[in-house]
MARZAMI-477044 format. One record per residue: x, z, y of N, C-alpha, C in turn; residue in three letters. Coordinates in steps of 0.2 Angstrom, whole numbers, plus 5000, padded with zeros to 4 digits. Layout:
BEGIN
   nxx   nzz   nyy  caxx  cazz  cayy   cxx   czz   cyy  type
     X     Z     Y     X     Z     Y     X     Z     Y   ALA
...
//
This chain:
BEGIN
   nxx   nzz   nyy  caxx  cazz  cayy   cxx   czz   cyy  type
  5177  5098  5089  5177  5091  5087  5173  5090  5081   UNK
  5169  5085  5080  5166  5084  5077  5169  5079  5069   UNK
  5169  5083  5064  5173  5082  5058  5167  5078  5053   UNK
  5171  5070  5049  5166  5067  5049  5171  5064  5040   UNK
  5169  5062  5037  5168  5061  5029  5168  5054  5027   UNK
  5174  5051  5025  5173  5042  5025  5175  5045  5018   UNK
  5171  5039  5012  5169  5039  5007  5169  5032  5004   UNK
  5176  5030  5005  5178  5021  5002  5183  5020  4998   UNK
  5182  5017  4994  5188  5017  4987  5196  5010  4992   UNK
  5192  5006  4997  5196  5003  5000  5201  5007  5005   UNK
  5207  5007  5005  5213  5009  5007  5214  5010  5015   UNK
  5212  5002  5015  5213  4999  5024  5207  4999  5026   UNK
  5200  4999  5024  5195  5002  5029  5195  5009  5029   UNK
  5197  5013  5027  5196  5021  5028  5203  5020  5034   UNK
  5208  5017  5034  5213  5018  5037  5210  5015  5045   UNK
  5206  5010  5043  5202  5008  5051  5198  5010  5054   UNK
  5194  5014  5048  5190  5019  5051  5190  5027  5054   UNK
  5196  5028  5052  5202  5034  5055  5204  5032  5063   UNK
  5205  5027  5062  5210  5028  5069  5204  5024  5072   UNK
  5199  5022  5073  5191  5020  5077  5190  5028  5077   UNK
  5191  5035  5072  5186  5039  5077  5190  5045  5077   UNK
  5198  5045  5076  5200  5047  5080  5203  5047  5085   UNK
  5200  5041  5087  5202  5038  5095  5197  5040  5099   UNK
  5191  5041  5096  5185  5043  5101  5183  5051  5097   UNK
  5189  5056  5095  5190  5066  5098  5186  5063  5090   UNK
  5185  5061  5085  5180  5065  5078  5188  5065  5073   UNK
  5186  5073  5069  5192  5074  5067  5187  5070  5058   UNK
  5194  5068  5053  5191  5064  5048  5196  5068  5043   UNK
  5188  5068  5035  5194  5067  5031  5191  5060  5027   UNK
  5196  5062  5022  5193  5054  5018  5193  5056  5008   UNK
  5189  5051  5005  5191  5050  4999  5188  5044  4996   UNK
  5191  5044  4991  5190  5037  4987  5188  5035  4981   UNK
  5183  5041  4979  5181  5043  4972  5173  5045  4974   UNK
  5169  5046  4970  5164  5050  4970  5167  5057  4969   UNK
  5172  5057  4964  5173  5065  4961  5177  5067  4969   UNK
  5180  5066  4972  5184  5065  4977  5179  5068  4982   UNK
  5173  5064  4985  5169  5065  4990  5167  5073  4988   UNK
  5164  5074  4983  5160  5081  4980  5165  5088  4983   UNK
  5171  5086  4982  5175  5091  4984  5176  5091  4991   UNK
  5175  5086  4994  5178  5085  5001  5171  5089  5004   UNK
  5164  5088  5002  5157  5091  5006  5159  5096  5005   UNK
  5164  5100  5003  5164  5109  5004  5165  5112  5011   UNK
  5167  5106  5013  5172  5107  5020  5167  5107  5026   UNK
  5160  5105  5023  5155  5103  5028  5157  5098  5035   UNK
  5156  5092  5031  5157  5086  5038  5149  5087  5041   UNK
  5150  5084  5047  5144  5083  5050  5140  5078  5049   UNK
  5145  5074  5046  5141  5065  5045  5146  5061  5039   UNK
  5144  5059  5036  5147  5056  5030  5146  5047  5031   UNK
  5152  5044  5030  5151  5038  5031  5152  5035  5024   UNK
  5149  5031  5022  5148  5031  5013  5147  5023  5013   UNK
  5152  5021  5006  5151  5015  5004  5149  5016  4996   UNK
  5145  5010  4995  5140  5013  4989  5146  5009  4982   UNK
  5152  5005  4983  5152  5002  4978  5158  5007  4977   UNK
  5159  5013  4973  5167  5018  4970  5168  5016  4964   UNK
  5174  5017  4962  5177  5016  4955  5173  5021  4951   UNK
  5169  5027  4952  5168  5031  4946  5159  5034  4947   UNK
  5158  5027  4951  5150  5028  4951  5147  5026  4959   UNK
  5140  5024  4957  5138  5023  4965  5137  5025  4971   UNK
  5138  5026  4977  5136  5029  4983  5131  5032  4983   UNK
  5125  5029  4981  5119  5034  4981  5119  5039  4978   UNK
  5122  5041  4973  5121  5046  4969  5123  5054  4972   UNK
  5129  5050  4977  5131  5056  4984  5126  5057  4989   UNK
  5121  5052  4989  5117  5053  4995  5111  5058  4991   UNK
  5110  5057  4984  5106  5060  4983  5107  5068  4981   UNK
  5114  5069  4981  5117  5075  4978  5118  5077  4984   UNK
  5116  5077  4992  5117  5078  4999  5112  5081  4999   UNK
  5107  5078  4996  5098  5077  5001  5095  5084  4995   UNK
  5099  5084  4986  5096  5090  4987  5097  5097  4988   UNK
  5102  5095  4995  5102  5103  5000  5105  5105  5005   UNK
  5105  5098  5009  5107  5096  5015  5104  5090  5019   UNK
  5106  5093  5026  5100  5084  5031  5106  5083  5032   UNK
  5114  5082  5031  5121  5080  5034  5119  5072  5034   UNK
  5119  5071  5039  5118  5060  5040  5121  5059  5036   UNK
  5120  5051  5033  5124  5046  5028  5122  5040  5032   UNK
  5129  5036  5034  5127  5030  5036  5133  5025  5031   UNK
  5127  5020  5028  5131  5018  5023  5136  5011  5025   UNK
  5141  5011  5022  5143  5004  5024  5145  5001  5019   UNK
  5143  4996  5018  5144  4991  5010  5146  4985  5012   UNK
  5148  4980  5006  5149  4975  5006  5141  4972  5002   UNK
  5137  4975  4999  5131  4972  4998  5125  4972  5004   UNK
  5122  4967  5002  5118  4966  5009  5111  4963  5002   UNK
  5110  4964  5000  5104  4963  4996  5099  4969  4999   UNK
  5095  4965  5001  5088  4972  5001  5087  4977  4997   UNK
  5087  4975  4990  5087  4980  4986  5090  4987  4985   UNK
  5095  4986  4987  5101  4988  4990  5101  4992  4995   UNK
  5099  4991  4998  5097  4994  5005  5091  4998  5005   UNK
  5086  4997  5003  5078  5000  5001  5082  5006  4998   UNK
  5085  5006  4991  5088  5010  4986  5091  5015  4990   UNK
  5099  5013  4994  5100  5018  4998  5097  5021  5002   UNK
  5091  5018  5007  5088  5022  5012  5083  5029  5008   UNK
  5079  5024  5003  5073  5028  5002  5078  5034  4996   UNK
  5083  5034  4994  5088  5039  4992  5089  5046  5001   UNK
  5087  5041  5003  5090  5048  5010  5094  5047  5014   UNK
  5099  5042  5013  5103  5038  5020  5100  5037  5026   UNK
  5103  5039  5030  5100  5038  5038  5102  5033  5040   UNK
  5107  5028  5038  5106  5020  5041  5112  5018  5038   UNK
  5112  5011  5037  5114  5005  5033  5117  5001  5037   UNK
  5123  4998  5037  5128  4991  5039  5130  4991  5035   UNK
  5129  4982  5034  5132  4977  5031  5139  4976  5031   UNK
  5146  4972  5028  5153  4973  5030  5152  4966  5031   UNK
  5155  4963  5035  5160  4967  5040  5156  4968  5046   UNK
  5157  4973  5048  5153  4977  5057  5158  4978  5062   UNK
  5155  4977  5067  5158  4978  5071  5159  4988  5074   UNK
  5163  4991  5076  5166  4997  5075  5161  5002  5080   UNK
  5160  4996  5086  5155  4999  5093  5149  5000  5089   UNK
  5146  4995  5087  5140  4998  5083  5140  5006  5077   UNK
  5146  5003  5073  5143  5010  5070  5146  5017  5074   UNK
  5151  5015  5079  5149  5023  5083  5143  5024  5085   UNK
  5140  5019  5089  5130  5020  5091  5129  5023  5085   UNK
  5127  5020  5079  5124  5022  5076  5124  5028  5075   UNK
  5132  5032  5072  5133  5040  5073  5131  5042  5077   UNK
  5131  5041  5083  5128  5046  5089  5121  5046  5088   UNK
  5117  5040  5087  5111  5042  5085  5110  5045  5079   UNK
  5112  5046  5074  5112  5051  5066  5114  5057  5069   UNK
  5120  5058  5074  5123  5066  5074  5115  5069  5081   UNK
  5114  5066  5083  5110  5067  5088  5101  5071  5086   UNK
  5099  5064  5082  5092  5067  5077  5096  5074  5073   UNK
  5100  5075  5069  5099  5078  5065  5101  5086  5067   UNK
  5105  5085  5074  5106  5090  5080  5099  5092  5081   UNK
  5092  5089  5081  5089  5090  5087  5083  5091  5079   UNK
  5082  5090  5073  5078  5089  5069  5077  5098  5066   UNK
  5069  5097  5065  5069  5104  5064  5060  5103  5060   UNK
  5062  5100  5055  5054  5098  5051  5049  5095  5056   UNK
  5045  5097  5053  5037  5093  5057  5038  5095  5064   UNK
  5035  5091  5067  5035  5092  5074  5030  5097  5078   UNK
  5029  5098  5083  5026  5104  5084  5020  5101  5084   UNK
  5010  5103  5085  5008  5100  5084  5006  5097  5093   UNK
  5010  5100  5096  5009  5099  5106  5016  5095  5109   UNK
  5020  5093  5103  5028  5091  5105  5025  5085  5107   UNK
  5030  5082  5112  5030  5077  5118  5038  5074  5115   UNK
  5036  5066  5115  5043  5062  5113  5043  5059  5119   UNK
  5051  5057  5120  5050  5052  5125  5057  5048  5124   UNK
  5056  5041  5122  5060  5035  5120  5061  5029  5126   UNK
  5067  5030  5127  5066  5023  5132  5061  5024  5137   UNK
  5056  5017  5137  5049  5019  5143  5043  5021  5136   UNK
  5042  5024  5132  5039  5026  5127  5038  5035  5127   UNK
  5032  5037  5131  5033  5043  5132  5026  5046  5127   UNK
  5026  5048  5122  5022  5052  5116  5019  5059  5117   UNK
  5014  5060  5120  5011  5066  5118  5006  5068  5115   UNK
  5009  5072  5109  5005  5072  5100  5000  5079  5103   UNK
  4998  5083  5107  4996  5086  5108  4989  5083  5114   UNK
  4990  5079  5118  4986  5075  5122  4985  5068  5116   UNK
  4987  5068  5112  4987  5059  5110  4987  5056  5113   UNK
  4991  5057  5117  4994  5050  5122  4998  5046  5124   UNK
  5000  5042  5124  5005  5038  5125  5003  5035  5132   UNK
  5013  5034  5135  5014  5029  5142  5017  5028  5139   UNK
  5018  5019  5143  5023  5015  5142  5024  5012  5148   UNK
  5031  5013  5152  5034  5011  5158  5028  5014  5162   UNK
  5026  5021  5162  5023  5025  5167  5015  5023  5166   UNK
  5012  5016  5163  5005  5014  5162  5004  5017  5154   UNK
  4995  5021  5154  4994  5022  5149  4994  5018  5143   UNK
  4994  5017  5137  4991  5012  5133  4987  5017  5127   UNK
  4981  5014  5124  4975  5013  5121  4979  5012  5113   UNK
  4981  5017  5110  4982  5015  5103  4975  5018  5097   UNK
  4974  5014  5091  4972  5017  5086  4973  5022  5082   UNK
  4972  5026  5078  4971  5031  5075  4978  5028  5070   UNK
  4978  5023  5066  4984  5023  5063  4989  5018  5067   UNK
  4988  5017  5073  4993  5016  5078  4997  5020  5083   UNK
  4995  5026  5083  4997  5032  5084  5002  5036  5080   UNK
  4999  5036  5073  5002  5038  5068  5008  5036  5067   UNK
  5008  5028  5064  5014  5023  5064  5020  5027  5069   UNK
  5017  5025  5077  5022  5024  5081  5027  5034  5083   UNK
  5020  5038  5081  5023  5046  5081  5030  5045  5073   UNK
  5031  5041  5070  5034  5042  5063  5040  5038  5066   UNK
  5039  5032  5071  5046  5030  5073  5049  5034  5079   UNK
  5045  5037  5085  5047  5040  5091  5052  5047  5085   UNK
  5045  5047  5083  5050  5055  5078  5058  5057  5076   UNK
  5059  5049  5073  5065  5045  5070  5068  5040  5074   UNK
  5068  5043  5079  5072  5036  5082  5078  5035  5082   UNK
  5080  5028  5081  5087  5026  5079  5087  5023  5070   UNK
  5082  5028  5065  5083  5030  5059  5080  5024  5056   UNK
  5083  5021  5052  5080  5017  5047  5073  5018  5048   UNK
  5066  5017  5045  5062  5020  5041  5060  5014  5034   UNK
  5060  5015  5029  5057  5010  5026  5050  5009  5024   UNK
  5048  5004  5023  5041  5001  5021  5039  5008  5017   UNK
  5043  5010  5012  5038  5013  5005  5036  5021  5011   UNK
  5041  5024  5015  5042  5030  5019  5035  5027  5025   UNK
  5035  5024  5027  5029  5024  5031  5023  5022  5031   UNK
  5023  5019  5024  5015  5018  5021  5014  5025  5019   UNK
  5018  5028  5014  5017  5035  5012  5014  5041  5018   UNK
  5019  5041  5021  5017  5046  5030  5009  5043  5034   UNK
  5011  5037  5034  5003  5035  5038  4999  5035  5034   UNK
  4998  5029  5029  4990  5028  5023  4991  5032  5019   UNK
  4997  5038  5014  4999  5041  5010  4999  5038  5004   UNK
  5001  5041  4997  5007  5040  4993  5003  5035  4989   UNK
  4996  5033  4988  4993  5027  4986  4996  5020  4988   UNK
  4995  5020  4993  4999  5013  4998  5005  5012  4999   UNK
  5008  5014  4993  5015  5013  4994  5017  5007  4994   UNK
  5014  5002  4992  5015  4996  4988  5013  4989  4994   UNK
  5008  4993  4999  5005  4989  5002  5008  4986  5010   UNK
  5014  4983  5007  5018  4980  5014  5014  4976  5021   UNK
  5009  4973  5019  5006  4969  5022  5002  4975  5027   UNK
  5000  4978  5026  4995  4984  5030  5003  4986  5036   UNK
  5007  4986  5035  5013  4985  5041  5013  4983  5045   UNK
  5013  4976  5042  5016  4970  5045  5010  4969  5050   UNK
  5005  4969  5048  4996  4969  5053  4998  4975  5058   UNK
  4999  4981  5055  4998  4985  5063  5005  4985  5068   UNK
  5012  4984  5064  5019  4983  5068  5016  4976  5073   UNK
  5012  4972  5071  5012  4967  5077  5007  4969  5082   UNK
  5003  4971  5081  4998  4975  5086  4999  4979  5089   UNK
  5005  4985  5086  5010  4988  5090  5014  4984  5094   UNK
  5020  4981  5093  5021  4978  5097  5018  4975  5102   UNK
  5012  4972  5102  5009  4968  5108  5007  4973  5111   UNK
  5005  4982  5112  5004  4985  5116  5010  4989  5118   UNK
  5016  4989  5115  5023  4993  5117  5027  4988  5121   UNK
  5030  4982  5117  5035  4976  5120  5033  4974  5125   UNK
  5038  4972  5133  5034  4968  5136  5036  4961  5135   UNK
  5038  4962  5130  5040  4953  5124  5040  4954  5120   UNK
  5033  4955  5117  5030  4955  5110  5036  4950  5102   UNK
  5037  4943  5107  5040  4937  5101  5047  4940  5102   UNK
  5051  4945  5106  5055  4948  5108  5057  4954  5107   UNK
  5057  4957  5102  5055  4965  5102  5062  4968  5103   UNK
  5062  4973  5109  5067  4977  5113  5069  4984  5109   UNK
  5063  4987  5107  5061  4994  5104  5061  4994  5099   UNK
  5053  4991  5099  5050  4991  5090  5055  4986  5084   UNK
  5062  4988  5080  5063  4984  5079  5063  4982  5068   UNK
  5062  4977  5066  5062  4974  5060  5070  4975  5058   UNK
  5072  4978  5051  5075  4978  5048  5075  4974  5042   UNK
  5075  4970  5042  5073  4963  5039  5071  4965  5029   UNK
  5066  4963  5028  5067  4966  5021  5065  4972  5019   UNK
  5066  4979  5022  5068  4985  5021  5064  4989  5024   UNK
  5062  4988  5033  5058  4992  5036  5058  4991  5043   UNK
  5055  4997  5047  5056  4996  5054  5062  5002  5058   UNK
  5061  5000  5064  5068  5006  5068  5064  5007  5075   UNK
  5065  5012  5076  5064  5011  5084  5071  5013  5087   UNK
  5074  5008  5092  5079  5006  5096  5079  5015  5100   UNK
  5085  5019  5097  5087  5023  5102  5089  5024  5111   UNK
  5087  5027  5114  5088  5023  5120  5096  5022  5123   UNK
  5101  5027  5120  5105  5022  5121  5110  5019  5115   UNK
  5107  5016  5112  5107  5013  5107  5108  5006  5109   UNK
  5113  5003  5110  5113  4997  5113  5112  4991  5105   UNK
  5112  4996  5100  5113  4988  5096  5109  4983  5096   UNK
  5102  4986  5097  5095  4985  5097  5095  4977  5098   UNK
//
């Protein structure tokens, strides 16, 4: 059974989050502190579910005390929904963000897609590895890409882009992480170089570009590509 890590100072959401995932076989522990959480990671959870607002300091400061020496997922859940807020957590090393109140079906998706990538993650990719998302089939070794069985003609940093969602799919990625990865650490800054090839993308992956199924807009913060069975999409 897969043992999982709630990390909320609120009493009655750890209690609703208990009985949501031990009704679907994940065994849980809980705490309600920072200092609390520290001691519970000894146990090694598989996936830590984390709210950023504790009595003795902020959630991030656990995601960053994870990230220096673990990939164990973090899916945040807050009552803050500022971007800032979000950007802060992801680009700390959380693998995805819900706003409160959420619905429970989602964030099990979402666990399945965190415990799944980080199952299956093993650094850079090979340089011949083959993704296949949905109808998105990636081959970094041919540079090529299908979509629903037909080729499609991408550029050099539309390639790029789309190898850095296929890779992570499901995961957050934020603006500053994918300027970084595609144009590198100069163009941190440059959201606009995004927003230009994310539509260009779309118009050759969506087959409703003003609709996007896959490619999807985290409003503020970054893009996701829609895991395939990731219904939240």
């Amino acid at each position: 059974m897969t043992h999982v890590l709630i990390v909320d100072d609120e009493v009655a959401m750890r209690r609703l989050l208990r009985a949501t995932l031990t009704a679907h076989d994940f065994t849980v522990a809980e705490a309600g502190t920072l200092a609390e959480a520290r001691r519970a990671l000894a146990e090694g959870p598989a996936l830590v579910i984390l709210d950023l607002g504790l009595p003795d300091g902020d959630g991030v400061e656990l995601v960053r005390t994870l990230r220096a020496g673990s990939a164990t997922p973090v899916i945040i859940i807050s009552a803050r929904d500022r971007e800032a807020d979000k950007i802060r957590a992801l680009d700390a090393g959380a693998d995805d963000y819900l706003t409160k109140p959420f619905g429970t079906g989602e964030l099990l998706a979402r666990m399945r897609v965190a415990l799944r990538h980080a199952a299956s993650a093993s650094g850079a990719p090979a340089p011949d590895a083959v993704f296949t998302v949905g109808p998105i089939h990636l081959d970094l070794g041919r540079h090529e890409v299908i979509v629903a069985g037909a080729p499609v003609h991408l550029t050099p940093i539309e390639f790029k882009l789309l190898t850095q969602l296929v890779q992570h799919a499901g995961k957050v990625l934020t603006h500053r992480h994918l300027l970084r990865e595609v144009w590198g650490p100069g163009a941190v800054e440059e959201v606009h170089y995004l927003r230009v090839h994310m539509a260009a993308l779309r118009r050759k992956i969506e087959a409703d570009p003003g609709r996007a199924r896959w490619l999807l807009t985290e409003p503020g913060v970054g893009y996701r590509l829609r895991d395939a069975d990731d219904s939240t999409g």
